[in-house]
PyMOL Python script that loads the backbone (N, CA, C, O; Angstrom):
from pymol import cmd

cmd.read_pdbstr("""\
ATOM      1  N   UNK A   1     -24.839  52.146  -5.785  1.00  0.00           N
ATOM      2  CA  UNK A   1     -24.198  50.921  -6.228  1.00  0.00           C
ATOM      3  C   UNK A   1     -24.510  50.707  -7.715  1.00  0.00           C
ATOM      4  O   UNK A   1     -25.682  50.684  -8.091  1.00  0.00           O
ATOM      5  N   UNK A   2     -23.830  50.601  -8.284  1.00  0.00           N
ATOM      6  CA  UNK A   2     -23.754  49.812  -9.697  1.00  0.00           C
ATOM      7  C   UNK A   2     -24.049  48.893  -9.998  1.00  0.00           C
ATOM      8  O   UNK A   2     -23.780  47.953  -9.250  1.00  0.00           O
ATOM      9  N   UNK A   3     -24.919  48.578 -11.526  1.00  0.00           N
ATOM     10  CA  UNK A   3     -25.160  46.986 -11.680  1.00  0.00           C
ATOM     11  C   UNK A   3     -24.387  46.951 -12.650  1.00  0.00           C
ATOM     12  O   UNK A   3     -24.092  47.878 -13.404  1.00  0.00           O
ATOM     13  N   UNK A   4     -23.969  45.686 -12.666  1.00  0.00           N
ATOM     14  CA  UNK A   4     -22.799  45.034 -13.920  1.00  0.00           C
ATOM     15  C   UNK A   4     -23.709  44.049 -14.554  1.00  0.00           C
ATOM     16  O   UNK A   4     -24.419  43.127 -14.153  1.00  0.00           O
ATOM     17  N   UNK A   5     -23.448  44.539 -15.583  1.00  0.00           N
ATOM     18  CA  UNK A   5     -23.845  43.406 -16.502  1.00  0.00           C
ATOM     19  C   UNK A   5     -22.809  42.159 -17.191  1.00  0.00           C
ATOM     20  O   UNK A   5     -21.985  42.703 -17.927  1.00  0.00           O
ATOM     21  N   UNK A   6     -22.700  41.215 -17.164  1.00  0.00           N
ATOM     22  CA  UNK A   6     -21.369  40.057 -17.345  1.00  0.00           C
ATOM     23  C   UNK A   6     -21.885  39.267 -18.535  1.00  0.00           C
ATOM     24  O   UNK A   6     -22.849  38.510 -18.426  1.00  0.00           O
ATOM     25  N   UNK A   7     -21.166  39.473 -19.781  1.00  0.00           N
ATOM     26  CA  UNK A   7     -21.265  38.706 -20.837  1.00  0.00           C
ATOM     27  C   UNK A   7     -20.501  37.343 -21.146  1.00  0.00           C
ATOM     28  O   UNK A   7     -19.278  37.273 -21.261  1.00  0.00           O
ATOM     29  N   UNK A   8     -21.173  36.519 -21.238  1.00  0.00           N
ATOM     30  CA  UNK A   8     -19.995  34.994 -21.596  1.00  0.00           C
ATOM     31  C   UNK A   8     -20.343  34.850 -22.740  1.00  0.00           C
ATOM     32  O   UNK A   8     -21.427  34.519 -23.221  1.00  0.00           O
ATOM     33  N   UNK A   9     -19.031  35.205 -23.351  1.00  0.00           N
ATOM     34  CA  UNK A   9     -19.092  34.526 -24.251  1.00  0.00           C
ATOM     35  C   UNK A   9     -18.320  32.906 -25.357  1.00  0.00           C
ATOM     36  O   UNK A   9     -17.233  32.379 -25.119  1.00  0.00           O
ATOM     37  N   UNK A  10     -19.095  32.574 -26.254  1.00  0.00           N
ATOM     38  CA  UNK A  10     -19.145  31.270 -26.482  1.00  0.00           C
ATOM     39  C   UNK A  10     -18.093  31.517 -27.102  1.00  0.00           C
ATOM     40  O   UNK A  10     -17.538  32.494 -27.606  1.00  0.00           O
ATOM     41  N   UNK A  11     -17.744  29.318 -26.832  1.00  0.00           N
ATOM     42  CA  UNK A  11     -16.271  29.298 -27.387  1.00  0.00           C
ATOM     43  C   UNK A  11     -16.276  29.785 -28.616  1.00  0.00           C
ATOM     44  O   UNK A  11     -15.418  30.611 -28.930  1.00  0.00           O
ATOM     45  N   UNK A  12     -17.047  29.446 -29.346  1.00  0.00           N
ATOM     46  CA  UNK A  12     -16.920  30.000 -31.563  1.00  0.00           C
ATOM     47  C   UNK A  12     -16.590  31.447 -31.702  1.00  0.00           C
ATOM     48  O   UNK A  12     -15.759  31.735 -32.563  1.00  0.00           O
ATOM     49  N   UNK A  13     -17.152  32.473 -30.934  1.00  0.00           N
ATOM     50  CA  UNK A  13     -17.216  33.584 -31.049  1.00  0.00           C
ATOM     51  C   UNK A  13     -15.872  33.975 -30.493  1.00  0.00           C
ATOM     52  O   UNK A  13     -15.194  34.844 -31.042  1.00  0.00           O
ATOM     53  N   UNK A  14     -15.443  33.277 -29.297  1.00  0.00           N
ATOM     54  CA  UNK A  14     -14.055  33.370 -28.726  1.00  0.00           C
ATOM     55  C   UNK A  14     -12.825  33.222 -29.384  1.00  0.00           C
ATOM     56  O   UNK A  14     -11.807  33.909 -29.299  1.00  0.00           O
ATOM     57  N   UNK A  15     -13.144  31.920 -30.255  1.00  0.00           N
ATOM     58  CA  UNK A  15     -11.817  31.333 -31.345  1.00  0.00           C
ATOM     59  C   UNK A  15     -12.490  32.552 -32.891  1.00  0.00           C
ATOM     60  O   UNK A  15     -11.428  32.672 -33.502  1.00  0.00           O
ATOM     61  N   UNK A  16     -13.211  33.126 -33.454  1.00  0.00           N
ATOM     62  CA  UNK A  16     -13.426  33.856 -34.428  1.00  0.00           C
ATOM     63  C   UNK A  16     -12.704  35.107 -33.904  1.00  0.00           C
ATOM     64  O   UNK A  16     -11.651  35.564 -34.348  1.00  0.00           O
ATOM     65  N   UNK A  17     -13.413  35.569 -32.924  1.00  0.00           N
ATOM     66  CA  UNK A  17     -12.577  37.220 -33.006  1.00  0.00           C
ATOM     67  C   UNK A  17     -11.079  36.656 -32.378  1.00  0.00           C
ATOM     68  O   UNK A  17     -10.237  37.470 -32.758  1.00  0.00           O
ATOM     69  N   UNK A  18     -10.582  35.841 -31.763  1.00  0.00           N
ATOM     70  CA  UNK A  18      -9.468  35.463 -31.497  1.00  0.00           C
ATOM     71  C   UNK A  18      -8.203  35.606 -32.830  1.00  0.00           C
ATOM     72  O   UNK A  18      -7.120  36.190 -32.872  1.00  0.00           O
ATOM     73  N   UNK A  19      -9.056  34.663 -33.946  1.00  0.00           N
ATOM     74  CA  UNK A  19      -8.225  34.542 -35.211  1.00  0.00           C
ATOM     75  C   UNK A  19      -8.614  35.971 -36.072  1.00  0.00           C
ATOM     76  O   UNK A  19      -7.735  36.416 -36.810  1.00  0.00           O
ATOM     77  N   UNK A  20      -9.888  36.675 -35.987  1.00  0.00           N
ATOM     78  CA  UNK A  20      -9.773  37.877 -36.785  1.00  0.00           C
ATOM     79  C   UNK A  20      -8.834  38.771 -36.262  1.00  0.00           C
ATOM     80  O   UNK A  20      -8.514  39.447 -37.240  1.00  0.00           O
ATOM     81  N   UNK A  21      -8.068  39.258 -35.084  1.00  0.00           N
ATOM     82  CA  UNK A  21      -7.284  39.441 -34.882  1.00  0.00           C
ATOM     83  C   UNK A  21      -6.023  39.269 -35.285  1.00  0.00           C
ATOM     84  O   UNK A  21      -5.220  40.107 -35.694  1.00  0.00           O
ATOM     85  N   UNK A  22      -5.901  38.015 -35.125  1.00  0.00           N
ATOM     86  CA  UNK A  22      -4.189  37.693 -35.633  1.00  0.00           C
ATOM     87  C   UNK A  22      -4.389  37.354 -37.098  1.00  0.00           C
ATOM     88  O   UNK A  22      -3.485  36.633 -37.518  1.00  0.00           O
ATOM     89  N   UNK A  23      -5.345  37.676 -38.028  1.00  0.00           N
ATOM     90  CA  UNK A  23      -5.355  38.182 -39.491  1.00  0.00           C
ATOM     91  C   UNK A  23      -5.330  39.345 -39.374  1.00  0.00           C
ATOM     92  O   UNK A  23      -5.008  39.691 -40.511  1.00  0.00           O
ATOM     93  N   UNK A  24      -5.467  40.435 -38.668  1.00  0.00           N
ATOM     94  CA  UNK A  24      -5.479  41.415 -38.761  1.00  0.00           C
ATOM     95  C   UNK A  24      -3.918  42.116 -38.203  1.00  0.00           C
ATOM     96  O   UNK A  24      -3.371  43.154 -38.578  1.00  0.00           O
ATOM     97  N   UNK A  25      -3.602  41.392 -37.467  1.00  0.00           N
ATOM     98  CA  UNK A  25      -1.877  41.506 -37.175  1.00  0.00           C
ATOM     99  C   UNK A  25      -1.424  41.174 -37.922  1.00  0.00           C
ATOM    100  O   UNK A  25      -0.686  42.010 -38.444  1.00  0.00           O
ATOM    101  N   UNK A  26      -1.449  39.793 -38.585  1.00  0.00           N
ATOM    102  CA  UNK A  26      -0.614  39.561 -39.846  1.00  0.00           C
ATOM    103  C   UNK A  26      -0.645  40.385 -41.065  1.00  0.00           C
ATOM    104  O   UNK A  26       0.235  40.537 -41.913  1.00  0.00           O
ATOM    105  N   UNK A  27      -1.961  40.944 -40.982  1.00  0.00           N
ATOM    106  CA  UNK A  27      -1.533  41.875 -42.346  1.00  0.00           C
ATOM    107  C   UNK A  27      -1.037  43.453 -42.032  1.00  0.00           C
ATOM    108  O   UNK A  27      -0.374  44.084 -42.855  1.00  0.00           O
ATOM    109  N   UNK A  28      -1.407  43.952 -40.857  1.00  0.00           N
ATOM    110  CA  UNK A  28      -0.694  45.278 -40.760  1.00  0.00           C
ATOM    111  C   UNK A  28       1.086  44.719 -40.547  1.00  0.00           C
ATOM    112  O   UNK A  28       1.970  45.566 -40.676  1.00  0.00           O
ATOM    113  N   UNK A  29       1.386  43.518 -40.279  1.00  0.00           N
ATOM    114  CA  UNK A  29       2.600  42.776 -40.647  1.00  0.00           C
ATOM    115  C   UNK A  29       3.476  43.018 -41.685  1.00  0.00           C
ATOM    116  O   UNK A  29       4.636  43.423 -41.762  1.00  0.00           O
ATOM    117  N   UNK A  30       2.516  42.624 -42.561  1.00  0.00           N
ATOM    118  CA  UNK A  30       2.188  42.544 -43.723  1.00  0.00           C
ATOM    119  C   UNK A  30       2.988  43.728 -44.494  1.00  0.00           C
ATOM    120  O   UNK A  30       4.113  43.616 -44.983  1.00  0.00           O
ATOM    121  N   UNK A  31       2.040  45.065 -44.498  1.00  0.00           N
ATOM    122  CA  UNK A  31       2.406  45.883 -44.692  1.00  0.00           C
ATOM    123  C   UNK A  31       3.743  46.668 -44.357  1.00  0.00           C
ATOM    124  O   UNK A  31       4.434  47.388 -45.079  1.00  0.00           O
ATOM    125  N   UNK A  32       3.866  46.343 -43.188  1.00  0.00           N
ATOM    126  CA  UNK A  32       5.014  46.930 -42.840  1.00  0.00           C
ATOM    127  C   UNK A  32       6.515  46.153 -43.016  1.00  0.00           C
ATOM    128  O   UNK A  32       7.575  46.682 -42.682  1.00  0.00           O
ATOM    129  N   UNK A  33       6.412  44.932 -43.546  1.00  0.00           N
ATOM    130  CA  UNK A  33       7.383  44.272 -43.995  1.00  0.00           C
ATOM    131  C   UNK A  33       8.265  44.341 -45.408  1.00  0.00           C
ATOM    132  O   UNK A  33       7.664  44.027 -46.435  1.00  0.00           O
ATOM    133  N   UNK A  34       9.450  44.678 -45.491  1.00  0.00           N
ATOM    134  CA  UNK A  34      10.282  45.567 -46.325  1.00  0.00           C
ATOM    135  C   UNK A  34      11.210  43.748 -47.152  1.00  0.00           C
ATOM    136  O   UNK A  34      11.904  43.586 -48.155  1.00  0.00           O
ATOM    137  N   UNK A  35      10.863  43.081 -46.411  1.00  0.00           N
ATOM    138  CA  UNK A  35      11.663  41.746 -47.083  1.00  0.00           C
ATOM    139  C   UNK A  35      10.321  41.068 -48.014  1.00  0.00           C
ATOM    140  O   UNK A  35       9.135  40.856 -47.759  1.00  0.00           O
ATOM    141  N   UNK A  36      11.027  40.904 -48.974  1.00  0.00           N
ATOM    142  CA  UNK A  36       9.724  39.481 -50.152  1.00  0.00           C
ATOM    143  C   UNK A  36       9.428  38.609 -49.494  1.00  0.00           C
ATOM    144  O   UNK A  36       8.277  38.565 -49.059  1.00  0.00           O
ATOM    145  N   UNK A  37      10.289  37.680 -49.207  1.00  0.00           N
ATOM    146  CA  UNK A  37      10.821  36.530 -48.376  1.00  0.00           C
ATOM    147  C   UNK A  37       9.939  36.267 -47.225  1.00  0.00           C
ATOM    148  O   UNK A  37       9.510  35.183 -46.830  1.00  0.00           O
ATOM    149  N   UNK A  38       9.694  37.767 -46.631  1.00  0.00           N
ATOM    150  CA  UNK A  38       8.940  37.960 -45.342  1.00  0.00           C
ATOM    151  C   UNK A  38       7.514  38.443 -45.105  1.00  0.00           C
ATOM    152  O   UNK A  38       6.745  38.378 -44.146  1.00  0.00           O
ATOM    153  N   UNK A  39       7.426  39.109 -46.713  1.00  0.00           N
ATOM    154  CA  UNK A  39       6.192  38.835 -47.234  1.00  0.00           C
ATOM    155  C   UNK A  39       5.411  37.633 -47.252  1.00  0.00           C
ATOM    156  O   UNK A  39       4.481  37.475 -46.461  1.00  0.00           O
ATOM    157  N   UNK A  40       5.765  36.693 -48.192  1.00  0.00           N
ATOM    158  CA  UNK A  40       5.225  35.428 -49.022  1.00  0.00           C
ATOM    159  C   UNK A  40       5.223  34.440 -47.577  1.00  0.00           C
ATOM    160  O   UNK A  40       4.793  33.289 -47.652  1.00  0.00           O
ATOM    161  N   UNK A  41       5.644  34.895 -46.507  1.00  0.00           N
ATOM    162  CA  UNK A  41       5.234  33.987 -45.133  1.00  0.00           C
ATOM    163  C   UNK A  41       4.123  34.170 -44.633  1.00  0.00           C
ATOM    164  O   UNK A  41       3.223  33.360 -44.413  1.00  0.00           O
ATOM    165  N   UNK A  42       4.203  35.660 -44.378  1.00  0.00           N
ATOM    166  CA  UNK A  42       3.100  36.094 -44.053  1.00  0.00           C
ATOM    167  C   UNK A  42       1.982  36.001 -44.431  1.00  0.00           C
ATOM    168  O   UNK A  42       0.907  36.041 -43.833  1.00  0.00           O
ATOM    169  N   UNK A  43       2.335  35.831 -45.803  1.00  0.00           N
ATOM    170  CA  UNK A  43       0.711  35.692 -46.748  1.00  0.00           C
ATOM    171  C   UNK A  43       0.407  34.107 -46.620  1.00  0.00           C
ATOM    172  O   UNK A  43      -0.745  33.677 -46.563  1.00  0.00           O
ATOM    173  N   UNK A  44       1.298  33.467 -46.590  1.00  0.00           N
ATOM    174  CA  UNK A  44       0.718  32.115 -46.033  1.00  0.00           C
ATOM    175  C   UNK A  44       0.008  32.085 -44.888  1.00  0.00           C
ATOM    176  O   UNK A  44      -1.145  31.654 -44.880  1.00  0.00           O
ATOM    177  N   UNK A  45       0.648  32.562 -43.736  1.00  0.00           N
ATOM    178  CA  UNK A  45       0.056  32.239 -42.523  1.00  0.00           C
ATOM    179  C   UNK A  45      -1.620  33.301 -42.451  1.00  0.00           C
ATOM    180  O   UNK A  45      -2.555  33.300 -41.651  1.00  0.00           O
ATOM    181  N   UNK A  46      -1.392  33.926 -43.447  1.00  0.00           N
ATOM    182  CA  UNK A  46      -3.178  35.033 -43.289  1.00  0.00           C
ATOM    183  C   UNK A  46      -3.671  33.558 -44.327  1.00  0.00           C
ATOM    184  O   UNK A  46      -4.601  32.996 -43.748  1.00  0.00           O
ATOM    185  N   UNK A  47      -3.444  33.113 -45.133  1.00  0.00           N
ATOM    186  CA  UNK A  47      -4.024  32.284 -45.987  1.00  0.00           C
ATOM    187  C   UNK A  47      -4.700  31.563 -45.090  1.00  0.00           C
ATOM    188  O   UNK A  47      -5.922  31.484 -44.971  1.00  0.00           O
ATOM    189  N   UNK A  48      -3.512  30.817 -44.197  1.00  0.00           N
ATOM    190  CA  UNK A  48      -3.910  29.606 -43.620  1.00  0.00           C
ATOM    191  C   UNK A  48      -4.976  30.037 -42.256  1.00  0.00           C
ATOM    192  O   UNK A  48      -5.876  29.282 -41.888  1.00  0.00           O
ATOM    193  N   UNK A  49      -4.713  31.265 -41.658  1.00  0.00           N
ATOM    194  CA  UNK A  49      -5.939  31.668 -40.485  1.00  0.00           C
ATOM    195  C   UNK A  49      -7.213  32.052 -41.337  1.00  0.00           C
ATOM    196  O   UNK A  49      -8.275  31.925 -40.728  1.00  0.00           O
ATOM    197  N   UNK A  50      -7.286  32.470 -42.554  1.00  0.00           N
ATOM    198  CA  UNK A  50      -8.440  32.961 -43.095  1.00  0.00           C
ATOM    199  C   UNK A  50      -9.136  31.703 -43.177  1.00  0.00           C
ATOM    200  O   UNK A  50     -10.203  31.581 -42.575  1.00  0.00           O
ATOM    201  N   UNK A  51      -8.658  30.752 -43.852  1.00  0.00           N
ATOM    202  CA  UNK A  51      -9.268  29.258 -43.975  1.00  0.00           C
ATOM    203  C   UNK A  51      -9.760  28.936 -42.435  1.00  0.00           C
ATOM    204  O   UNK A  51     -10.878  29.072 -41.938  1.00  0.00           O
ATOM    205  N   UNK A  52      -8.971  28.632 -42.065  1.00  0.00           N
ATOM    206  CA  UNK A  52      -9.514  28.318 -40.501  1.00  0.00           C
ATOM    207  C   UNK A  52     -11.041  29.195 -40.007  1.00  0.00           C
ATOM    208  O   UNK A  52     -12.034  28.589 -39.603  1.00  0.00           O
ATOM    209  N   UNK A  53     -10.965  30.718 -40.144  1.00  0.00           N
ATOM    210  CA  UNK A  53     -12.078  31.395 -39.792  1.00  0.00           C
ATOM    211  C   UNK A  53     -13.247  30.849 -40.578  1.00  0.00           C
ATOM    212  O   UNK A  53     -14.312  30.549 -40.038  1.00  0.00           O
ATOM    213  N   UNK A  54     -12.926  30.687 -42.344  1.00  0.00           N
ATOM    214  CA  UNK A  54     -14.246  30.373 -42.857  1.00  0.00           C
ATOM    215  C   UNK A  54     -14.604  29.621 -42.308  1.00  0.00           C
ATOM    216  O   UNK A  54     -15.592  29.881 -41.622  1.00  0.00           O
ATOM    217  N   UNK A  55     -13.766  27.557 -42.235  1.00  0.00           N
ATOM    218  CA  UNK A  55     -14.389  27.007 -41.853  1.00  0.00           C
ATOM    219  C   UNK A  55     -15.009  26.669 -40.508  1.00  0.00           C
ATOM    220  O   UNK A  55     -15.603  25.601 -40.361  1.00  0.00           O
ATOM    221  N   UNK A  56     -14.888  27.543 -39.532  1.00  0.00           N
ATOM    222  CA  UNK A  56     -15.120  27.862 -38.282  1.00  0.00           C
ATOM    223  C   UNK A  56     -16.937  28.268 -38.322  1.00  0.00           C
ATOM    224  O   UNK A  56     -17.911  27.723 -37.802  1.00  0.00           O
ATOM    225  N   UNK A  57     -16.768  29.552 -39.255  1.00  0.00           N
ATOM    226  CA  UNK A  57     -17.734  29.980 -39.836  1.00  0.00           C
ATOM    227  C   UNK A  57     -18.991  29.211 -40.102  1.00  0.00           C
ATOM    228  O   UNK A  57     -20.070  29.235 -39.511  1.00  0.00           O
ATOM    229  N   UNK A  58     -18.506  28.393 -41.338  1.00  0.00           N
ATOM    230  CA  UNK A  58     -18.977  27.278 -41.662  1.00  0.00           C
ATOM    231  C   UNK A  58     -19.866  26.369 -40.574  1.00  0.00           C
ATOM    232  O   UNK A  58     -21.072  26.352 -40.327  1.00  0.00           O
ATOM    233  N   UNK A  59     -18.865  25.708 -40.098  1.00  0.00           N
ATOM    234  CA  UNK A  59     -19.502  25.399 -38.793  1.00  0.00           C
ATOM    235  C   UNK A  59     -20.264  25.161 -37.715  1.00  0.00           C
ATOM    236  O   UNK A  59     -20.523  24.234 -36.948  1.00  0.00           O
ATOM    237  N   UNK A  60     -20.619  26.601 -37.945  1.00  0.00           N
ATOM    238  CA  UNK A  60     -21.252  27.505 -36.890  1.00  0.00           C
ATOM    239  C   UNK A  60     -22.636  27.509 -37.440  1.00  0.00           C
ATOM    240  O   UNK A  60     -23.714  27.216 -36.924  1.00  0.00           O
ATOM    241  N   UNK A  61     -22.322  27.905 -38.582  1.00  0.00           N
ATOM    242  CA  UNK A  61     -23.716  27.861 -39.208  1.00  0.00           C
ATOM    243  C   UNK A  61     -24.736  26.807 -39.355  1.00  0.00           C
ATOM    244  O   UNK A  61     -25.885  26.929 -38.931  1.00  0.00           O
ATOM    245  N   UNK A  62     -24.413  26.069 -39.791  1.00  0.00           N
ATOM    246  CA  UNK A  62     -24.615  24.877 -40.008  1.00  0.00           C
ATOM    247  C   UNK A  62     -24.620  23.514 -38.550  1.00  0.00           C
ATOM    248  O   UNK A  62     -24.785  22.299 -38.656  1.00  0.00           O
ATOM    249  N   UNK A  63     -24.375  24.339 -37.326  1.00  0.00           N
ATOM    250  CA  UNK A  63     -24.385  24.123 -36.337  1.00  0.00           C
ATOM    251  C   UNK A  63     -25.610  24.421 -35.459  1.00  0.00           C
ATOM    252  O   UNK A  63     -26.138  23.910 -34.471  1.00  0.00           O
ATOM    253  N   UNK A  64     -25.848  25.594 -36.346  1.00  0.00           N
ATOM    254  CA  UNK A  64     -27.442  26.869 -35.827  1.00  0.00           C
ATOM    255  C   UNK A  64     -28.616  25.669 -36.298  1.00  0.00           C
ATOM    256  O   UNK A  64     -29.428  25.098 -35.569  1.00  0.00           O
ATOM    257  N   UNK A  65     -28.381  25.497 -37.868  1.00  0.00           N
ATOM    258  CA  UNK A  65     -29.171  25.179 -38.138  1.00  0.00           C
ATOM    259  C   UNK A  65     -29.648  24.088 -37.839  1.00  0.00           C
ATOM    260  O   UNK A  65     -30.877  24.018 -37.845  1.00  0.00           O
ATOM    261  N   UNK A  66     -28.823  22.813 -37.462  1.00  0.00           N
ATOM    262  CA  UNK A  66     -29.998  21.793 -37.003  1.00  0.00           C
ATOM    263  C   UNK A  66     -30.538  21.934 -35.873  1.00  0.00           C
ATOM    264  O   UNK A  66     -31.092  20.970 -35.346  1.00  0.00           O
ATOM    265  N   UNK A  67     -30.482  23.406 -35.143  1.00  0.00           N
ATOM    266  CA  UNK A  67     -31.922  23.394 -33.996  1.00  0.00           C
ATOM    267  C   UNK A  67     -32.648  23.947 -34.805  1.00  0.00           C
ATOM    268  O   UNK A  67     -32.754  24.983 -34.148  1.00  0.00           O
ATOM    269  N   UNK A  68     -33.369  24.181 -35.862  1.00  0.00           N
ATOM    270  CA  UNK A  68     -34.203  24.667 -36.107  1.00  0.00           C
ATOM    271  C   UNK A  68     -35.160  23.325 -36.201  1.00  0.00           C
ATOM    272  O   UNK A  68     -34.721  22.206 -35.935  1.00  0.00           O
ATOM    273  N   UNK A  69     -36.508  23.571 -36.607  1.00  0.00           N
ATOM    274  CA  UNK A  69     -37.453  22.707 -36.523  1.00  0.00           C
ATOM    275  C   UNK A  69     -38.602  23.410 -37.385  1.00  0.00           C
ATOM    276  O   UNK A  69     -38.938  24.579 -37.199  1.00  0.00           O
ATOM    277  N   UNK A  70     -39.317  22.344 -38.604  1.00  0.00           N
ATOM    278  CA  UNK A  70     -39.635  22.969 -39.441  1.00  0.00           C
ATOM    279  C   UNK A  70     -41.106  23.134 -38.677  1.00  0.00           C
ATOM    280  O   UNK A  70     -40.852  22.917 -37.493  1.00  0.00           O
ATOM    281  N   UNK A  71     -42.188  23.351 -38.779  1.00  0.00           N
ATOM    282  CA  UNK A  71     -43.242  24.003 -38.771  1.00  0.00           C
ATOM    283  C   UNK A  71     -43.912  23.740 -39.405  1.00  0.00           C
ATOM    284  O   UNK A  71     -43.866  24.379 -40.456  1.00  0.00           O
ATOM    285  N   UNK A  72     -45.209  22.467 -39.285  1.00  0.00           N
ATOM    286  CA  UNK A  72     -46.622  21.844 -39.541  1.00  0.00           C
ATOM    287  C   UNK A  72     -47.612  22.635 -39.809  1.00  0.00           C
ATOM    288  O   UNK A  72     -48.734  22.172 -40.014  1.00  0.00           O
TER     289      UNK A  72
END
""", "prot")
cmd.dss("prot")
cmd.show_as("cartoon", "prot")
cmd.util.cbc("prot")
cmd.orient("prot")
């Protein structure tokens, strides 16, 4: 018999690789798009998911940090 090991993972990490993904679709998009027009959309919408990831990022971090506890 096999043991499985079962990872959950958290929502932040869920919505980050979620959106590094569809930046990463949008730009092989990107590339393969032969219109300007259909360019300069695209580059908006990576604009606007990249923002989203930082401040996700952001977040997160700064989310870590108030469990920390300084040390007497």
């Amino acid at each position: 018999m096999e043991d499985m090991v079962h990872f959950i993972e958290n929502p932040e990490t869920s919505t980050l690789r979620l959106n590094t993904d569809a930046i990463s679709h949008l730009g092989n998009a990107f590339l393969e798009a032969d219109d300007a027009d259909l360019k300069l959309q695209l580059l908006e919408l990576i604009k606007r998911h990249s923002d989203f990831v930082l401040d996700t990022s952001d977040k997160i971090i700064s989310r870590q940090r108030l469990h920390m506890k300084a040390v007497k």
